[in-house]
C-alpha positions in Angstrom: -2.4 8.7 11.3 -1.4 7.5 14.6 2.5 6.6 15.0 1.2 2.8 15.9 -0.4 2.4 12.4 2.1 4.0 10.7 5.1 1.2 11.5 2.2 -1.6 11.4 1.8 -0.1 7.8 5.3 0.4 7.5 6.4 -3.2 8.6 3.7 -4.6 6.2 5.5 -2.9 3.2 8.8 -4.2 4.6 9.0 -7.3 2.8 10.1 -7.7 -1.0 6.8 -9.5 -1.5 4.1 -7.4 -0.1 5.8 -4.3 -1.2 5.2 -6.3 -4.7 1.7 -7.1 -4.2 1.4 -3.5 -3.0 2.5 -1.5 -5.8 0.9 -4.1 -8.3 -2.1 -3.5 -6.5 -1.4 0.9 -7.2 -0.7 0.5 -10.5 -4.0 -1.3 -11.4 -5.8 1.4 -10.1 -9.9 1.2 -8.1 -11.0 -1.9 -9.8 -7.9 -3.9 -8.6 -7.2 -7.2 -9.1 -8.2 -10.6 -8.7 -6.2 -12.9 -6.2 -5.2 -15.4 -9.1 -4.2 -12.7 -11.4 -1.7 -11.4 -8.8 -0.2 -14.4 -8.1 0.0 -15.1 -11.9 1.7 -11.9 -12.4 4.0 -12.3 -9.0 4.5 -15.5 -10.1 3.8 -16.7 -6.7 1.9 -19.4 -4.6 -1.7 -19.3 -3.6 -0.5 -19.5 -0.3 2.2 -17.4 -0.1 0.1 -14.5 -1.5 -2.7 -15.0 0.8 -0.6 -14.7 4.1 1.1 -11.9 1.9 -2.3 -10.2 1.2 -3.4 -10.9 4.6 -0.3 -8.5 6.4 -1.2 -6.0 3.6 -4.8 -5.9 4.9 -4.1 -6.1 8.1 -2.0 -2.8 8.0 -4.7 -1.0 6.1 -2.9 -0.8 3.1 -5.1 -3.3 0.8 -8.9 -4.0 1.1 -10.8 -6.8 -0.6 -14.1 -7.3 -1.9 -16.0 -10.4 -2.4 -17.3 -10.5 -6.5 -19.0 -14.1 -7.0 -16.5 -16.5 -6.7 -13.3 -14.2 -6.4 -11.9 -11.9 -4.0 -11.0 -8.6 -5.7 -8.0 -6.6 -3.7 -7.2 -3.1 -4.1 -5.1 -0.4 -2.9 -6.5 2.0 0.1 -5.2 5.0 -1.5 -6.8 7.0 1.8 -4.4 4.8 4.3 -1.6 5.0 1.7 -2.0 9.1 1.3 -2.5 9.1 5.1 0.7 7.0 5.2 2.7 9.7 3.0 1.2 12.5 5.0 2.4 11.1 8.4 6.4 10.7 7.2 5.8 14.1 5.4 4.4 16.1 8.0 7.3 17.9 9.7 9.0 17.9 6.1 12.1 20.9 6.3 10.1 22.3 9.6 13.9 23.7 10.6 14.9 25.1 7.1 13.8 26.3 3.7 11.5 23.2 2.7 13.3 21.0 -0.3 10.5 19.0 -1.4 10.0 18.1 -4.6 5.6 19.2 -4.0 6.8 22.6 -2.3 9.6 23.8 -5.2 7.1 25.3 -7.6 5.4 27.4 -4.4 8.6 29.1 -3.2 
């Protein structure tokens, strides 16, 4: 991941309510979720969530799928993993590494 799409990712998740919608959408997994039933469970406007959802998109973060009538969103766990992989990539590159994945090698 580029340092570009990183903070476009990064600014995305910037905001209470996209980071929300976000980690709604990575807790319900690959088959997502339904527009409506996020904003049921965000308790938040049609509206609001689709500009929300829009940004989230936009970065990569989210992608949506078209099932009859709905639109189904889910997490890009690729861009996401990419995303963790970029901030983590010169992790302790000066010193003994202290990262919680690197512990159990040393």
């Amino acid at each position: 991941m580029d340092t570009k799409l990183a903070v476009t990712a990064l600014a995305a998740l910037a905001q209470e309510s996209r980071l929300a919608a976000f980690r709604l959408l990575v807790t319900a997994g690959r088959p997502g979720m339904s527009a409506g039933a996020i904003a049921e469970a965000l308790d938040m406007p049609a509206p609001s969530l689709s500009f929300h959802l829009k940004e989230l998109s936009h970065a990569g973060l989210i992608e949506g799928r078209s099932q009859g009538r709905h639109v189904i969103y889910r997490a890009n766990y690729d861009n996401m993993q990419a995303l963790i992989d970029f901030l983590l990539e010169n992790c302790c590159a000066a010193q003994e590494c202290a990262c919680p994945s690197n512990e159990t090698e040393a």
